[in-house]
C-alpha positions in Angstrom: -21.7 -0.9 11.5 -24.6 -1.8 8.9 -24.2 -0.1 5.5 -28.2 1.0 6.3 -27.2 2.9 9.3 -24.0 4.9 6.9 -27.2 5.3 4.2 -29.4 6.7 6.5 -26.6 9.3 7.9 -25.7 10.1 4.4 -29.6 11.4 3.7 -29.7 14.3 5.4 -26.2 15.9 4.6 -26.4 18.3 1.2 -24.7 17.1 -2.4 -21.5 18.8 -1.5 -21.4 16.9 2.0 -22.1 13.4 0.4 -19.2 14.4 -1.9 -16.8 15.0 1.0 -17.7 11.9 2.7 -17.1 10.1 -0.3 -13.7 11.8 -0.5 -13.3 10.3 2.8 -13.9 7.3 2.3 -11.7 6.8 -0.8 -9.0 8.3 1.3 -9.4 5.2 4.1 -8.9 2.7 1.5 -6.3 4.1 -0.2 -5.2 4.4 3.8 -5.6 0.6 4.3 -4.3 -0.8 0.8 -0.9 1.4 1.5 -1.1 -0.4 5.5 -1.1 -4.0 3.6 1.3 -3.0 1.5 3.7 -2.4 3.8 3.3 -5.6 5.6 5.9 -7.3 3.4 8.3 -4.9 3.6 8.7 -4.5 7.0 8.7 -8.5 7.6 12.3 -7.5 5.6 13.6 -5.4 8.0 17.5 -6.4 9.4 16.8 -9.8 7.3 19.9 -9.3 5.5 23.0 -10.8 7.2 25.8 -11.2 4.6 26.5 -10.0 0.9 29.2 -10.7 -0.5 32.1 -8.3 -1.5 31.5 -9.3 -5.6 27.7 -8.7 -5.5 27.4 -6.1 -8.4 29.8 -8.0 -10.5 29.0 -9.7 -13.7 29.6 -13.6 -13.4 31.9 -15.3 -15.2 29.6 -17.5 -17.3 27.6 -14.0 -18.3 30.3 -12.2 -19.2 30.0 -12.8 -23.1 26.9 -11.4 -23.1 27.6 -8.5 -21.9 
């Protein structure tokens, strides 16, 4: 759809009605940028096949900085 053809809807609708469609239209972004978002996370799911039983422990070498 042409942006001319959404301007030329949006004329006739009252202050508060331009306001709600602007609403809207802030809500379908924030809509789609939560959508792509996502995307990487769920190329993650079941992608984790081993960790081993020592994960959360300090190694060795770190250990006098701790």
């Amino acid at each position: 759809m042409a942006y001319s053809k959404l301007d030329e809807a949006a004329m006739g609708l009252s202050e508060a009605s331009v306001a709600e469609v602007l609403d809207f239209i802030q809500f379908l972004k924030a809509k789609d940028d939560r959508k792509k978002s996502n995307i990487i996370f769920d190329e993650l799911k079941g992608g984790l096949i081993y960790m081993a039983d020592d994960f959360d422990e300090t190694p060795d070498c770190f250990k006098e900085y701790m």
